[in-house]
N, C-alpha and C positions, 0 to 999 in steps of 0.2 A: 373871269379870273385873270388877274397881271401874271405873265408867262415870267419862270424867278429861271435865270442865265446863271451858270456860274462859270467865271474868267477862270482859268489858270494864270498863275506867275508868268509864262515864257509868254501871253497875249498880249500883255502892256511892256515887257523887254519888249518883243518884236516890235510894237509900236514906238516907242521912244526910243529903239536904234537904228530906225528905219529898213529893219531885215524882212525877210519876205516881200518883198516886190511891193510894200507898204499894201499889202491884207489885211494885215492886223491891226492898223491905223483907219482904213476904211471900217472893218467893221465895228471895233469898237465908236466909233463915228455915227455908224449905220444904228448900230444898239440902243445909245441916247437918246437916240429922235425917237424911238418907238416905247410904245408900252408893254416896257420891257422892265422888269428888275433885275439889277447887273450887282452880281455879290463878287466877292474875293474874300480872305483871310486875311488877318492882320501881318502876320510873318510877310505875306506878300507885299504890304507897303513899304516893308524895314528892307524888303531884298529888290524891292525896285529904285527906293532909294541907295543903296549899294551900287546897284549896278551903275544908273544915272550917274552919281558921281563921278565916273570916270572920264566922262566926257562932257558935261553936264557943269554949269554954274549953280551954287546954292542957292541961288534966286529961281532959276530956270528950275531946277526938281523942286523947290516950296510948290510954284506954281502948277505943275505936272500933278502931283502931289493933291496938290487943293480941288483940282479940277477930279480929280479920280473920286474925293473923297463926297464932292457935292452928288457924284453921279451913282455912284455904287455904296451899296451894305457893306459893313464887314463883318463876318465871319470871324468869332474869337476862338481861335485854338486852347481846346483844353487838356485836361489828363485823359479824359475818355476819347477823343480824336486822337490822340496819339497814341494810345493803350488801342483803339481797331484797327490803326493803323500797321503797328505791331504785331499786332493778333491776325492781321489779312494774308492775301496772298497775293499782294500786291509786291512786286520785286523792289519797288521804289519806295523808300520809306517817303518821300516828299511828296509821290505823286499820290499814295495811301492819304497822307492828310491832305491831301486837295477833296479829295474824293467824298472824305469822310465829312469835310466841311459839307460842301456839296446837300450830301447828304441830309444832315442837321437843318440846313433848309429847306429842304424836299423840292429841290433842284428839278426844274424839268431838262433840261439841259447844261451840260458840260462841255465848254469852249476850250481846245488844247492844242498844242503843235504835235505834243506828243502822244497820239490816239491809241497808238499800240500797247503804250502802258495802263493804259484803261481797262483791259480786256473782260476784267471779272467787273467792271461797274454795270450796274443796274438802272442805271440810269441813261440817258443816249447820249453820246461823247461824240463831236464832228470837230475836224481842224478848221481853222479860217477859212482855208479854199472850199472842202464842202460846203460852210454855212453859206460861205457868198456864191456859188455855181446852185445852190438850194433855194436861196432866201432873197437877194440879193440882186441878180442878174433879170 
């Protein structure tokens, strides 16, 4: 059975703003080559397009963009993803629907910067640097 990943938003900021010591550029890299399914939410292509922008040419985020979309699922956010989200105990309403997508695909894994906010997922949540000191090295 294909191992189903799911990215959070700040994995592809961190990669396309070359933060974190480019981790998150290596493993999203790393992820590709493997038989690996790499999901994300849709909200998360409209708020990486956002972010790109700022520094980013409109040719340059199509192409970012295109490339993410050959590689990865997406995950559509609905009224019930956002109604568990809601209804959770998750402090972050955002990091709730990540989670919740997550979920809806029976995620065996959860890619994030921010792990702490994870606490109640039921699923196994590691930052870049674990996956890559775990998987990777």
């Amino acid at each position: 059975m294909t191992p189903k990943v799911y990215i959070d938003t700040n994995i592809y900021i961190n990669s396309i703003e070359n933060r974190d010591e480019g981790i998150s550029k290596n493993l999203l890299a790393f992820l590709a080559q493997k038989n690996v399914q790499l999901y994300l939410n849709d909200l998360s292509i409209i708020n990486i397009h956002y972010i790109a922008k700022k520094k980013r040419t409109r040719e340059e985020i199509t192409q970012i963009l295109k490339i993410i979309l050959q590689k990865q699922e997406i995950v559509s956010i609905d009224k019930y993803i956002i109604e568990d989200s809601l209804n959770s105990d998750f402090k972050d309403f955002e990091d709730g629907v990540q989670y919740f997508c997550a979920r809806r695909i029976d995620a065996d894994l959860i890619i994030t910067s921010n792990k702490k906010d994870f606490t109640h997922s039921e699923i196994e949540v590691l930052t870049p640097l674990e996956f890559y000191n775990n998987y990777m090295k």
